[in-house]
C-alpha positions, 0 to 999 in steps of 0.5 A: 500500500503506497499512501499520501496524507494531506490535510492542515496541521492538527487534522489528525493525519499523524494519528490516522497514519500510526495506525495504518502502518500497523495495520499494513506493516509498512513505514510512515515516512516524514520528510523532516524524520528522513532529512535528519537520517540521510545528514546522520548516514552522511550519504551524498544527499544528506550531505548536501541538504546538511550545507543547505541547512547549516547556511540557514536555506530551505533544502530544495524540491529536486534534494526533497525528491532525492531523498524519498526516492532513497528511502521508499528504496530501502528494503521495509519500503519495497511493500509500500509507505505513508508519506506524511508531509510531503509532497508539500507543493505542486511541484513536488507532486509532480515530481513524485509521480515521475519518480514513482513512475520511474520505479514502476511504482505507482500511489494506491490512494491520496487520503486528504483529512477535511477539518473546519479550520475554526474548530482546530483552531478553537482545539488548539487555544483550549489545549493551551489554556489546559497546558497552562492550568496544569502549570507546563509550558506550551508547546511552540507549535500549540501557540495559536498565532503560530498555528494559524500562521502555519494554516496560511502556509498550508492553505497557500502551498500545500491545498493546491496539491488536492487539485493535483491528485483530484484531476488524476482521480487518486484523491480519497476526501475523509472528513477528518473532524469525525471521531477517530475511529470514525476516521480510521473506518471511513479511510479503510472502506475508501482503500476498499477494505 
């Protein structure tokens, strides 16, 4: 099973990808997690995004690209993957799709986890107000003005990528407000099964 998550931060796609990579035994596989390992394996890569991250700049599609396509090459990969984070733009979607398709590999589905941003913005406020009355400090990424900041950039660089996926029919709509076993039932009936 060869997976794509998309959805806003806070829709639950982290949850929802654990349990299919329990259920398919296959691995979840995030861009930031495989950044960080192919910099510590200093492959050629990593080597390269580490310069571009150690000058301070974004790592490129074509070095992001590179990277996935390294690892959905490794052995626990040759079943199938989650990617969880990526592709992030248009762009890089369709770099994904020309990669794949070199491997004669293709994405069994896309599942887009649907939310009203109202309600994840009100969940995100009251796990900081409850984070504070227990007397812990709040989390960067649990701080309102800096989830909603990350909404504007998900709305402007990665919703696009619906569209993309949508028009070659791969794109799976959940709503990800339900319950979460609601989620998990609606995504597996959408992968048939």
């Amino acid at each position: 099973m060869r997976l794509v998550f998309l959805g806003p931060p806070g829709a639950g796609k982290g949850t929802q990808s654990a349990r299919l990579k329990e259920k398919y035994r296959i691995p979840q596989l995030s861009t930031g997690d495989m950044l960080r390992e192919a910099v510590k394996a200093a492959t050629p890569i990593g080597l390269t995004a580490k310069a571009i991250m150690d000058a301070g700049g974004l790592v490129s599609d074509d070095t992001v690209v590179s990277i996935v396509a390294d690892r959905i090459s490794a052995p626990d990969a040759k079943v199938g993957f989650i990617l969880d984070g990526f592709p992030r733009t248009v762009k890089q979607a369709e770099a994904l799709t020309k990669m794949l398709r070199a491997k004669n590999m293709d994405l069994d589905a896309v599942i887009e986890l649907k939310v009203d941003e109202e309600a994840l913005l009100a969940r995100i406020e009251q796990r900081a107000k409850e984070t504070i009355a227990c007397g812990a400090p709040v989390r960067a990424d649990d701080n309102p003005e800096a989830f909603k900041t990350r909404l504007d950039a998900y709305r402007a660089q990665t919703a696009p990528v619906s569209a993309y996926y949508a028009e070659k029919g791969a794109l799976k709509t959940i709503d990800g407000m339900a319950p979460v076993d609601a989620v998990s039932d609606a995504i597996a009936k959408a992968l048939g099964g």
